[in-house]
MIRO-480780 format. One record per residue (C-alpha): residue in one letter; x, y, z. Coordinates in pm, whole numbers. Example, Ala and Ser with C-alpha at 12.3 -4.5 7.8 and 13.67 -1.06 7.14 Angstrom:
# MIRO-480780
type: a&xx: 1230&yy: -450&zz: 780 $
type: s&xx: 1367&yy: -106&zz: 714 $
This chain:
# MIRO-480780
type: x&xx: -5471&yy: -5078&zz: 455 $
type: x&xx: -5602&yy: -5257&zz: 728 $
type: x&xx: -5810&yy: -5048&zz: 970 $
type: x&xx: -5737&yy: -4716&zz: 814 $
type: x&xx: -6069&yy: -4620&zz: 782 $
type: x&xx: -6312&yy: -4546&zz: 1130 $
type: x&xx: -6666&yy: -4439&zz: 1103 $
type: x&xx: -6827&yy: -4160&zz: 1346 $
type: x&xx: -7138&yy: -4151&zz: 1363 $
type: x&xx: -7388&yy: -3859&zz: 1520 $
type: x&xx: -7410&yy: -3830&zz: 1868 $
type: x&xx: -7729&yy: -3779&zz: 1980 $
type: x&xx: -7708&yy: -3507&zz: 2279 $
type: x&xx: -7843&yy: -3249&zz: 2428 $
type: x&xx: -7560&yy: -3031&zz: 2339 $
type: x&xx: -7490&yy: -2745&zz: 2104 $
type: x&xx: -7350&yy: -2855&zz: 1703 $
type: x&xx: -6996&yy: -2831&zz: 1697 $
type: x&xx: -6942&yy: -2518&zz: 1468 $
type: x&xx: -6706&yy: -2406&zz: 1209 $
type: x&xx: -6739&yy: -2736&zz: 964 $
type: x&xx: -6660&yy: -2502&zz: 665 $
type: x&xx: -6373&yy: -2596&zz: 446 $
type: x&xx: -6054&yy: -2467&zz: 571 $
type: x&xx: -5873&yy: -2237&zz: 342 $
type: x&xx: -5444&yy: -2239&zz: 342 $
type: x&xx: -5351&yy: -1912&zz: 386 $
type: x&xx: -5007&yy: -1806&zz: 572 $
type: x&xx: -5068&yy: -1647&zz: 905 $
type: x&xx: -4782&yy: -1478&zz: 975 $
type: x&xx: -4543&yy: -1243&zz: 773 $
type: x&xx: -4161&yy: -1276&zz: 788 $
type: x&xx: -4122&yy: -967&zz: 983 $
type: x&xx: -4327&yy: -1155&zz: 1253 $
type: x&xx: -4157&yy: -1493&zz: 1248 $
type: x&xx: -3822&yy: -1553&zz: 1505 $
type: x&xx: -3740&yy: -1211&zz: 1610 $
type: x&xx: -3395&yy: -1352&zz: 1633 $
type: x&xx: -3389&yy: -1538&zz: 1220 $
type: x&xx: -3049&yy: -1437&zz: 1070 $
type: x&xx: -3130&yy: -1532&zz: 659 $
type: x&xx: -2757&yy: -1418&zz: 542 $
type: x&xx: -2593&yy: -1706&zz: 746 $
type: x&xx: -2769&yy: -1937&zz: 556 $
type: x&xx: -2744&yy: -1844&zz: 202 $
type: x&xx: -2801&yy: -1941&zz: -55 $
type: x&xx: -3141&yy: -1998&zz: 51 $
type: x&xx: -3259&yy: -2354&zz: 9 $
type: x&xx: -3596&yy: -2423&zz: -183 $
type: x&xx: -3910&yy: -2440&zz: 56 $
type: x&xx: -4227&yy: -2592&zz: -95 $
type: x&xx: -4507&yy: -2351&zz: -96 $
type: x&xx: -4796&yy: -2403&zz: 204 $
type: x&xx: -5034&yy: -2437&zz: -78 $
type: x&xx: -4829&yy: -2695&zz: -321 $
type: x&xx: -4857&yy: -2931&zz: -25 $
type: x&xx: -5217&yy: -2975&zz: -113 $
type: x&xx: -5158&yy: -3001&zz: -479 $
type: x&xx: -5213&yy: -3300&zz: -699 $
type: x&xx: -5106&yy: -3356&zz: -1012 $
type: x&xx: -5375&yy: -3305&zz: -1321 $
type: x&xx: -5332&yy: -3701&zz: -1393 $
type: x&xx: -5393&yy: -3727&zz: -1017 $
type: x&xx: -5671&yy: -3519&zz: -1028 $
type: x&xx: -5834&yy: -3665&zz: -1358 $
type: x&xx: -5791&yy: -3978&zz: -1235 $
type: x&xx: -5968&yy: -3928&zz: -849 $
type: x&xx: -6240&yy: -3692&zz: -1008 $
type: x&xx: -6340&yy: -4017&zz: -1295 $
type: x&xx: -6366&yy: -4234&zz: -989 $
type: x&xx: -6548&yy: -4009&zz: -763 $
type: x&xx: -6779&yy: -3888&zz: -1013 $
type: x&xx: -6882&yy: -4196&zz: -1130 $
type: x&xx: -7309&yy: -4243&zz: -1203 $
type: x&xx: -7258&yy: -4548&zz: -953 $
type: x&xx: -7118&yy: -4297&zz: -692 $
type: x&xx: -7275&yy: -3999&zz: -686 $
type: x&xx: -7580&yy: -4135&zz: -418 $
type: x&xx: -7334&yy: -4178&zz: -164 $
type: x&xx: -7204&yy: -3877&zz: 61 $
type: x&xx: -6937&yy: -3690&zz: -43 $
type: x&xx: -6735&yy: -3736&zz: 288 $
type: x&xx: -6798&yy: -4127&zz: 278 $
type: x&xx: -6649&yy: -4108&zz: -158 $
type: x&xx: -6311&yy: -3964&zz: -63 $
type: x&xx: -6258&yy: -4233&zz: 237 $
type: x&xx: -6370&yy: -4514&zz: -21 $
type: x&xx: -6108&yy: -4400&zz: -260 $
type: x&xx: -5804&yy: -4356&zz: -1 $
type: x&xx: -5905&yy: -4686&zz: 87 $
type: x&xx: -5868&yy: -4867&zz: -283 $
type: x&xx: -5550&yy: -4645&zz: -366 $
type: x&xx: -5378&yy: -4713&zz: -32 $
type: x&xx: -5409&yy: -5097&zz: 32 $
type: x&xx: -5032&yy: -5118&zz: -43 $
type: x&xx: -4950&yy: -4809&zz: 139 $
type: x&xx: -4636&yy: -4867&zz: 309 $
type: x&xx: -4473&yy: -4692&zz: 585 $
type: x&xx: -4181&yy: -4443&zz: 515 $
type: x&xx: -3993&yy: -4184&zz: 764 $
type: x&xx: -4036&yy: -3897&zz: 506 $
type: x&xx: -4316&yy: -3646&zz: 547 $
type: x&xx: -4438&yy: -3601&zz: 204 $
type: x&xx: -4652&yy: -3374&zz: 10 $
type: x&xx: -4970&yy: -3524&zz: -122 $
type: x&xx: -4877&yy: -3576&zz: -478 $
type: x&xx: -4574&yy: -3725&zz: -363 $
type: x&xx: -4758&yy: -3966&zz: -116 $
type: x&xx: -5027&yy: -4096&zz: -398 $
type: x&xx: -4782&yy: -4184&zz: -618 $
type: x&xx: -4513&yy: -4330&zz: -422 $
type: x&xx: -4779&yy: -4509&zz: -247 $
type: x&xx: -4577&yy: -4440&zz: 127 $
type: x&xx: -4462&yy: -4201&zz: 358 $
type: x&xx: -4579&yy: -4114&zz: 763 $
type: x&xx: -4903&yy: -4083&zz: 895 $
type: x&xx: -4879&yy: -3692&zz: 824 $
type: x&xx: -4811&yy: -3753&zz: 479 $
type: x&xx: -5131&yy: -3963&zz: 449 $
type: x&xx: -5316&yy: -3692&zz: 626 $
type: x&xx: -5199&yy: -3465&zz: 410 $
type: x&xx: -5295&yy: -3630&zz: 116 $
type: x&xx: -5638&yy: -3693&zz: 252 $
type: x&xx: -5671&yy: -3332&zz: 312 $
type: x&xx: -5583&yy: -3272&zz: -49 $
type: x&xx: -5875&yy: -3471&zz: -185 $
type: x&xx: -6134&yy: -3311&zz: 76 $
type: x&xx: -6014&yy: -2977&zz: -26 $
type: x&xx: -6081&yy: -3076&zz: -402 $
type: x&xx: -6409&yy: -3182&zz: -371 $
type: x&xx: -6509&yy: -2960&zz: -74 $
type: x&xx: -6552&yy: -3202&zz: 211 $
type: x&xx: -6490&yy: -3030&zz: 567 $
type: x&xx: -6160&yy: -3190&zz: 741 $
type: x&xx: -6034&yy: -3151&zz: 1081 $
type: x&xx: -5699&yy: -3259&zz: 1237 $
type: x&xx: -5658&yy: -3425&zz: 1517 $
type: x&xx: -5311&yy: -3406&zz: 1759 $
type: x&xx: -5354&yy: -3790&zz: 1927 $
type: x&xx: -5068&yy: -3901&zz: 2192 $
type: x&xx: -4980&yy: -4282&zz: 2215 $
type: x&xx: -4732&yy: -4463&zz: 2365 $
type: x&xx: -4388&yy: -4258&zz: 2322 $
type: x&xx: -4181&yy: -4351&zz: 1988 $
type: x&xx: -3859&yy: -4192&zz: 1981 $
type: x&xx: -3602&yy: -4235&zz: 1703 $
type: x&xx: -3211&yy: -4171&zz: 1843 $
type: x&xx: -2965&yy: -4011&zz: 1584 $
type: x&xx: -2635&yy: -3930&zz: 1824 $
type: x&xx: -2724&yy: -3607&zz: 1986 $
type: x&xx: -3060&yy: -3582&zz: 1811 $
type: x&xx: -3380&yy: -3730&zz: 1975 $
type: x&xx: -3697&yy: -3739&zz: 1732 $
type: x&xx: -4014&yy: -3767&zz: 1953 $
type: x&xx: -4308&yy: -3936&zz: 1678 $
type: x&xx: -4583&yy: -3749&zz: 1633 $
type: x&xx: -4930&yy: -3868&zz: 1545 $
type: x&xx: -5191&yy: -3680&zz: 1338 $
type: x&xx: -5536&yy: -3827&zz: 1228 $
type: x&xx: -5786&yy: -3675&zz: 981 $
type: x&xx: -6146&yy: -3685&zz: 1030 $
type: x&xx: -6345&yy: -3616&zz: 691 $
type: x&xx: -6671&yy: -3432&zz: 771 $
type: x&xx: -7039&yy: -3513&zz: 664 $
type: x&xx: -7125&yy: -3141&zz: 545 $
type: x&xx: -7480&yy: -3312&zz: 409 $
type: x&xx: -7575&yy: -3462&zz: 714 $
type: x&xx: -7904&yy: -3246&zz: 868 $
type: x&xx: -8008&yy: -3318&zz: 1262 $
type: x&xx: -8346&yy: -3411&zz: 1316 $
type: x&xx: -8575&yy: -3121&zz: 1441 $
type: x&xx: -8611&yy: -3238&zz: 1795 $
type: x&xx: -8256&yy: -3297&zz: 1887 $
type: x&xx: -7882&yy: -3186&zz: 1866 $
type: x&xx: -7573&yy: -3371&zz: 1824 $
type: x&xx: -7247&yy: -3296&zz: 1966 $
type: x&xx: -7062&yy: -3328&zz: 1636 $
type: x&xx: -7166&yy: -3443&zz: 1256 $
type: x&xx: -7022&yy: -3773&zz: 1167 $
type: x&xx: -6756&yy: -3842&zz: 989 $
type: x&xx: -6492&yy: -4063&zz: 878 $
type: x&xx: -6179&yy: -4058&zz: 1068 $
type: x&xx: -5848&yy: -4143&zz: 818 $
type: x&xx: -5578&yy: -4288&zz: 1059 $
type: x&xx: -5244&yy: -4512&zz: 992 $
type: x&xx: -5227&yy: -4814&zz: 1157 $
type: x&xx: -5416&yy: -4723&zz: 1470 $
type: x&xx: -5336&yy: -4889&zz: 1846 $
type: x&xx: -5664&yy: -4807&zz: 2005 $
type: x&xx: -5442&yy: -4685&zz: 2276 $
type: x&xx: -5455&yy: -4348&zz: 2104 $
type: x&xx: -5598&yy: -4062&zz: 2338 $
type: x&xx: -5742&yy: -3709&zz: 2193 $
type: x&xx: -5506&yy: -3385&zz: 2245 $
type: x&xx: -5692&yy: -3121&zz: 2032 $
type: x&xx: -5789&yy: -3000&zz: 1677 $
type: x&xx: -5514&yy: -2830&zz: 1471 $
type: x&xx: -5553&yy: -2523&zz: 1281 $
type: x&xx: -5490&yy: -2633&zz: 904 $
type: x&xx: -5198&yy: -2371&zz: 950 $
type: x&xx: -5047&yy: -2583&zz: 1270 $
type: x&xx: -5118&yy: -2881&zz: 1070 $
type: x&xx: -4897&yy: -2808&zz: 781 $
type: x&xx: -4634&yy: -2641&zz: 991 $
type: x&xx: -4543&yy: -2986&zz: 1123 $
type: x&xx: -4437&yy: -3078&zz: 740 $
type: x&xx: -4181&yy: -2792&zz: 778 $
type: x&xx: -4059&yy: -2899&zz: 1152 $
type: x&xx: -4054&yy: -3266&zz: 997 $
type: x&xx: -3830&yy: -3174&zz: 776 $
type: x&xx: -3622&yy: -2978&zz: 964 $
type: x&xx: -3551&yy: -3239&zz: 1215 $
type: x&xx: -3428&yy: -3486&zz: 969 $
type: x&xx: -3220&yy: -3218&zz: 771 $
type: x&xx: -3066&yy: -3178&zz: 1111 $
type: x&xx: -2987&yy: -3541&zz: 1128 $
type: x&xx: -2868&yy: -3560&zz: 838 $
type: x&xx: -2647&yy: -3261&zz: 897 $
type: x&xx: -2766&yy: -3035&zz: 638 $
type: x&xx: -2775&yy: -2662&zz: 887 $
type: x&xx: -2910&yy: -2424&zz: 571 $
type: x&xx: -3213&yy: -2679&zz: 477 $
type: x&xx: -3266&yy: -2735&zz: 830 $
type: x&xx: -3293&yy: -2348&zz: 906 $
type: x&xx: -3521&yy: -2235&zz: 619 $
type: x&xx: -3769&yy: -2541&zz: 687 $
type: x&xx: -3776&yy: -2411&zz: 1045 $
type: x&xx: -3854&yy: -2082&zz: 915 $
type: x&xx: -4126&yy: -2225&zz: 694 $
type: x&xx: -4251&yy: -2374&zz: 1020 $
type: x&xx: -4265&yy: -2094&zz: 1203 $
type: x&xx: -4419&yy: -1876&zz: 912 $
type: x&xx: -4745&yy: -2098&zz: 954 $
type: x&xx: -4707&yy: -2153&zz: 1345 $
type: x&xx: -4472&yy: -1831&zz: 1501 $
type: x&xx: -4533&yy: -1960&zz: 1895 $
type: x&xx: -4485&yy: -2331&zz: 1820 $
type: x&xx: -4218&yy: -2448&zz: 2067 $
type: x&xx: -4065&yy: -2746&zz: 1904 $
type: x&xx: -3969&yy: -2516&zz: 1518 $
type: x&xx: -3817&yy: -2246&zz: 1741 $
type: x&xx: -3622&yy: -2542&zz: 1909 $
type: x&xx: -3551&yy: -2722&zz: 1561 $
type: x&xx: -3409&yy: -2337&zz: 1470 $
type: x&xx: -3211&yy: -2293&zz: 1807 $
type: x&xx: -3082&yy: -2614&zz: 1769 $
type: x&xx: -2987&yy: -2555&zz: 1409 $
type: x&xx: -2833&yy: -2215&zz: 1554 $
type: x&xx: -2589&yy: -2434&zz: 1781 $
type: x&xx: -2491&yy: -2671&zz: 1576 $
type: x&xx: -2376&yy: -2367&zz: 1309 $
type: x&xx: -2199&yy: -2200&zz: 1642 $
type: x&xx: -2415&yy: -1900&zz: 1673 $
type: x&xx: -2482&yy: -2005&zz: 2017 $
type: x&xx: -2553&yy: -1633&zz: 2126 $
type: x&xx: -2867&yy: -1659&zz: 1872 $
type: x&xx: -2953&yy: -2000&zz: 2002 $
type: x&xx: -2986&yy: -1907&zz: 2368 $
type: x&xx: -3183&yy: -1577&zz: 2255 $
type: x&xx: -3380&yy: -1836&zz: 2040 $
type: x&xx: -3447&yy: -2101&zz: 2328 $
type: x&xx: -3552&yy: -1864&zz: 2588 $
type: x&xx: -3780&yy: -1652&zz: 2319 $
type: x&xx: -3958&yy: -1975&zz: 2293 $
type: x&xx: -3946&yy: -2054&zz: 2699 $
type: x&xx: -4158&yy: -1713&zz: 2692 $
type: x&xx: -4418&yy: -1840&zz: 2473 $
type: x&xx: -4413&yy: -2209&zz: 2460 $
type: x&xx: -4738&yy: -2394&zz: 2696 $
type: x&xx: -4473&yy: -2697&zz: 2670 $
type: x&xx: -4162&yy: -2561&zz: 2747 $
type: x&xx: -3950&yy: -2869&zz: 2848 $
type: x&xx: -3719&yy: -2963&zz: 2526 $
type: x&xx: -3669&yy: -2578&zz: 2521 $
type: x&xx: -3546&yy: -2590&zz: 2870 $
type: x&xx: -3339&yy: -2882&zz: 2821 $
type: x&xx: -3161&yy: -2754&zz: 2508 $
type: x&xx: -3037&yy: -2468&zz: 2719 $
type: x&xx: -2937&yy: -2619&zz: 2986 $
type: x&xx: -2680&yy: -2801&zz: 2781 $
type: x&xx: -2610&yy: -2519&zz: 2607 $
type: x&xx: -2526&yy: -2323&zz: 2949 $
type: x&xx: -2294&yy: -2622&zz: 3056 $
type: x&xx: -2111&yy: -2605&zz: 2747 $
type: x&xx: -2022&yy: -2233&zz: 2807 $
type: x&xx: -1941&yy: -2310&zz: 3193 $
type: x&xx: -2225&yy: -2091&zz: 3334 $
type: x&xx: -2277&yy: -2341&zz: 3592 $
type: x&xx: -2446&yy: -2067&zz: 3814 $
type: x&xx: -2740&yy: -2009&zz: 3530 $
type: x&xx: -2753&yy: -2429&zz: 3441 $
type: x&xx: -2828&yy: -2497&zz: 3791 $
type: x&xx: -3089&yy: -2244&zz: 3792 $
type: x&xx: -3227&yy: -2400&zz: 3464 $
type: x&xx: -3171&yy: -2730&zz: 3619 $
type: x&xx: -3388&yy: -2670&zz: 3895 $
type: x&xx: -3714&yy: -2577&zz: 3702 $
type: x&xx: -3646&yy: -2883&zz: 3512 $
type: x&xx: -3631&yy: -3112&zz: 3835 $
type: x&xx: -3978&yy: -3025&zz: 3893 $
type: x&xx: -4092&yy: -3108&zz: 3509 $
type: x&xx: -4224&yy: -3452&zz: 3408 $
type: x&xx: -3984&yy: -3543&zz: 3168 $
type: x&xx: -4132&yy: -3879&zz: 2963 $
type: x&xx: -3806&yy: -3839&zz: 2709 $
type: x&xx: -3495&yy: -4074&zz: 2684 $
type: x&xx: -3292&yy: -3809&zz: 2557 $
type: x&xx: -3205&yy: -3667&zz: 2851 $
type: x&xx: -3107&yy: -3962&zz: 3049 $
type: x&xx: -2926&yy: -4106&zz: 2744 $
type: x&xx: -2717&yy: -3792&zz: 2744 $
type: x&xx: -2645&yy: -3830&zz: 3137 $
type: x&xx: -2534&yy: -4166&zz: 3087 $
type: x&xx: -2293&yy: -4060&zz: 2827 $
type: x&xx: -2149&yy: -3798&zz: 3024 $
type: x&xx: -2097&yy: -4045&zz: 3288 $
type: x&xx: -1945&yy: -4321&zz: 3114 $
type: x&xx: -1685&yy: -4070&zz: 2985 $
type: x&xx: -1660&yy: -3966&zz: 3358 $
type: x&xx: -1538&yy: -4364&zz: 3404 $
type: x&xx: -1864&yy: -4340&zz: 3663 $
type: x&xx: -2010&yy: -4651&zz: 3497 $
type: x&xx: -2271&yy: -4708&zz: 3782 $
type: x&xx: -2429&yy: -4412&zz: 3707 $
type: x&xx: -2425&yy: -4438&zz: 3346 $
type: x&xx: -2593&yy: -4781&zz: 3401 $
type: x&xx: -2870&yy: -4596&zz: 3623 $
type: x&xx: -2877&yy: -4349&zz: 3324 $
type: x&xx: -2968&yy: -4601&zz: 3073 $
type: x&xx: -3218&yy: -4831&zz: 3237 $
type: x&xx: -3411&yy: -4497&zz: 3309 $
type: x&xx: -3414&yy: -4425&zz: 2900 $
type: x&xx: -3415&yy: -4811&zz: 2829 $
type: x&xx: -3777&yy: -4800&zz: 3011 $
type: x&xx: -3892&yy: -4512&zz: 2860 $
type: x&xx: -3821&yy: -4648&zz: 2487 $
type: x&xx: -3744&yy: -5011&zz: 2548 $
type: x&xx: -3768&yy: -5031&zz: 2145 $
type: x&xx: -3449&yy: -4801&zz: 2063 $
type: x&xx: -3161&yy: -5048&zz: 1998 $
type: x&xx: -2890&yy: -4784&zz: 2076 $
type: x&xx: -2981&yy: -4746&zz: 2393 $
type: x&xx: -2995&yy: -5112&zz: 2442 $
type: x&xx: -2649&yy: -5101&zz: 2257 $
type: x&xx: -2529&yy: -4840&zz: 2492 $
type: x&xx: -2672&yy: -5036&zz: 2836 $
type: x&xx: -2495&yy: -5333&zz: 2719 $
type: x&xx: -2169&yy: -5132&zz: 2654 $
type: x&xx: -2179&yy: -4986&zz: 3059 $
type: x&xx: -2262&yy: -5325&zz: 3162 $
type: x&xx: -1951&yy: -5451&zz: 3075 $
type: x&xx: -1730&yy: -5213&zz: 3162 $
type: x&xx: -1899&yy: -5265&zz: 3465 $
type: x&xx: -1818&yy: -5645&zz: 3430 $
type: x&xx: -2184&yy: -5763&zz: 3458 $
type: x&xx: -2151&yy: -5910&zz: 3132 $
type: x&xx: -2432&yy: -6167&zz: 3170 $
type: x&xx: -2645&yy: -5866&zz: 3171 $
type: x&xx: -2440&yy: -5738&zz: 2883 $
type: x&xx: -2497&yy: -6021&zz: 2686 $
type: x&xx: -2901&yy: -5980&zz: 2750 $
type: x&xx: -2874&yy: -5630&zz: 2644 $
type: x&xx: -2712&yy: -5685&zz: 2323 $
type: x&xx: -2933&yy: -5975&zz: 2273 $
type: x&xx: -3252&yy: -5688&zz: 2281 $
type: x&xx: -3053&yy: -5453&zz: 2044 $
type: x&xx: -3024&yy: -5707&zz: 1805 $
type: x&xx: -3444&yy: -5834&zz: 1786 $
type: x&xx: -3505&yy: -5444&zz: 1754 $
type: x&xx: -3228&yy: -5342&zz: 1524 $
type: x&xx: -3383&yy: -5265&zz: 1174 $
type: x&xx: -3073&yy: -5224&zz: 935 $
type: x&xx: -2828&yy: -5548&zz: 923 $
type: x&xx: -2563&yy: -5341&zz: 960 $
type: x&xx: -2665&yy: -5212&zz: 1333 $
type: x&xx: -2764&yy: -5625&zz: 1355 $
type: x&xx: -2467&yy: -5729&zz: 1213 $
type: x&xx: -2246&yy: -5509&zz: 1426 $
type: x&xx: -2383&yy: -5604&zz: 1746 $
type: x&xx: -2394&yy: -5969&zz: 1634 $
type: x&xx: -2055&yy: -5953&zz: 1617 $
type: x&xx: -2023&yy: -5774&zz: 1979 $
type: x&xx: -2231&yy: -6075&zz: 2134 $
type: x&xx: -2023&yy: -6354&zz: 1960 $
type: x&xx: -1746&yy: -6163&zz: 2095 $
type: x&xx: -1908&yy: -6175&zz: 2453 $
type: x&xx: -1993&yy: -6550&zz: 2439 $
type: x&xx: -1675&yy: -6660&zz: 2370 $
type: x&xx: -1514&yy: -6492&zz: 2636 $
């Protein structure tokens, strides 16, 4: 895989070791009785099958056999440890394509795919085999958002950085970190540093993953007991207790989702989707006095998301107020100029609007960043339609 692999090496600085390079250990770190004061288990039953924290991590013994042969091969064993597991992603991931699913590690080797947190988490699962100290790194990069009707997916990126537990400073000096290798999918360089994850944060985002695109998909109980799962390893994380308020609305149980989004307001450092979940859930009840109140904390919150404006616009266009829907969806169109349904959507106002030359450019966009034929083919078919009148 081209430029998967980065190496680190020691800064030499006058500055303390960075400390706590021992292997990390998955353990839960929360009990149920401390997860979502507001979970409600007998709405969802029968309860769907949740992977184990630990079977994340888990290879299979051919797996296993097969990594420990190579990495404990006589021609091997001078180099580091760290630098052995990198070498061997790096052979049995040259044809590692990209996939939406967030898979578990065993799943990932052998598929040969998945995100960039299913690579992580395979790389963590040969570290932890062979002892080599891993650390996870949160990294922000230009926005990618994925738009499913009502549902907004924000992507995240997560980078592992194996950890030279050999490596000894030199008497006379200190280094600011040991070096290491740092595992990342198809890096920008654009990337910028957010902060280390707990191993426990870490694989509560396979949970939240999941949940999300159970919610796409429509599926509320699968959707509900991966938030749970989620919040088992992470209890304050503010986007699982919005993936399980959100799950709450969609089921009705819109008391629980408002005691669920403003649990989360209490706790959450980012608080915005929270916010903006129950706002629209206010409006939908017709407590315009309490949505206005919501509304105004939110006016003074950076919001870098499409979803909201896309929603506006919508509301608009069925309002017949098509020059605000247009203002709507430039605003989203310039925050994630790569989603076709917004570009579908612009082009749509436009000519109701009858600016259909700019209708005909915005279908023209949908169509270069449409990925299935069918979306292509549809709005093909929209722009023929266009040209010939």
């Amino acid at each position: 895989m081209k430029n998967l692999l980065r190496t680190i090496t020691a800064a030499v600085l006058a500055c303390v070791l960075c400390a706590g390079c021992s292997t990390q250990k998955v353990t839960q770190v929360a009990t149920l009785e401390d997860v979502a004061p507001y979970r409600n288990d007998s709405a969802f039953l029968p309860r769907i099958p949740v992977p184990e924290v630990a079977s994340l991590y888990q290879l299979t013994e051919a797996q296993y056999a097969s990594f420990d042969s190579w990495f404990d091969h006589p021609s091997r064993r001078s180099t580091p440890a760290f630098r052995r597991v990198a070498d061997y992603l790096e052979a049995q991931t040259r044809n590692f394509s990209y996939r939406g699913e967030t898979l578990a590690a065993s799943e990932a080797l052998a598929w040969q795919s998945g995100n960039c947190l299913s690579l992580a988490i395979l790389t963590t699962a040969l570290a932890q085999h062979v002892n080599v100290p891993v650390r996870h790194q949160l990294m922000v990069d230009a926005p990618v958002f994925d738009l499913h009707d009502t549902v907004v997916q924000k992507g995240v990126h997560v980078r592992t950085r194996l950890i030279d537990s050999e490596w000894l400073p030199e008497d006379d000096v200190q280094a600011l970190r040991r070096p290491g290798i740092l595992i990342d999918y198809f890096p920008t360089g654009r990337e910028r540093f957010i902060g280390n994850l707990t191993l426990a944060e870490f694989s509560a985002r396979y949970y939240r993953n999941n949940a999300a695109d159970a919610l796409v998909e429509g599926q509320l109980a699968r959707a509900y007991w991966y938030s749970i799962a989620a919040l088992e390893q992470a209890p304050n994380d503010a986007e699982s207790l919005n993936a399980l308020a959100i799950t709450y609305r969609h089921a009705g149980m819109n008391e629980l989702a408002e005691r669920t989004y403003r649990h989360g307001i209490t706790l959450a450092d980012n608080k915005l989707s929270l916010m903006k979940n129950l706002h629209v859930l206010l409006l939908a009840e017709g407590r315009e006095v309490e949505a206005a109140e919501v509304e105004q904390e939110l006016a003074h919150m950076r919001d870098p998301s499409p979803a909201r404006w896309y929603l506006l616009a919508r509301d608009a266009m069925a309002a017949g107020d098509m020059r605000a829907a247009i203002g709507y969806l430039e605003t989203a169109v310039d925050l994630a100029p790569h989603l076709h349904e917004l570009q579908a959507a612009l082009a749509k106002a436009y000519y109701l609007d009858g600016q259909r030359g700019k209708a005909r450019k915005a279908f023209a966009k949908a169509i270069k960043n449409a990925l299935e034929p069918g979306d292509r083919s549809r709005y093909e078919g929209k722009l023929a339609a266009l040209t010939r009148h």
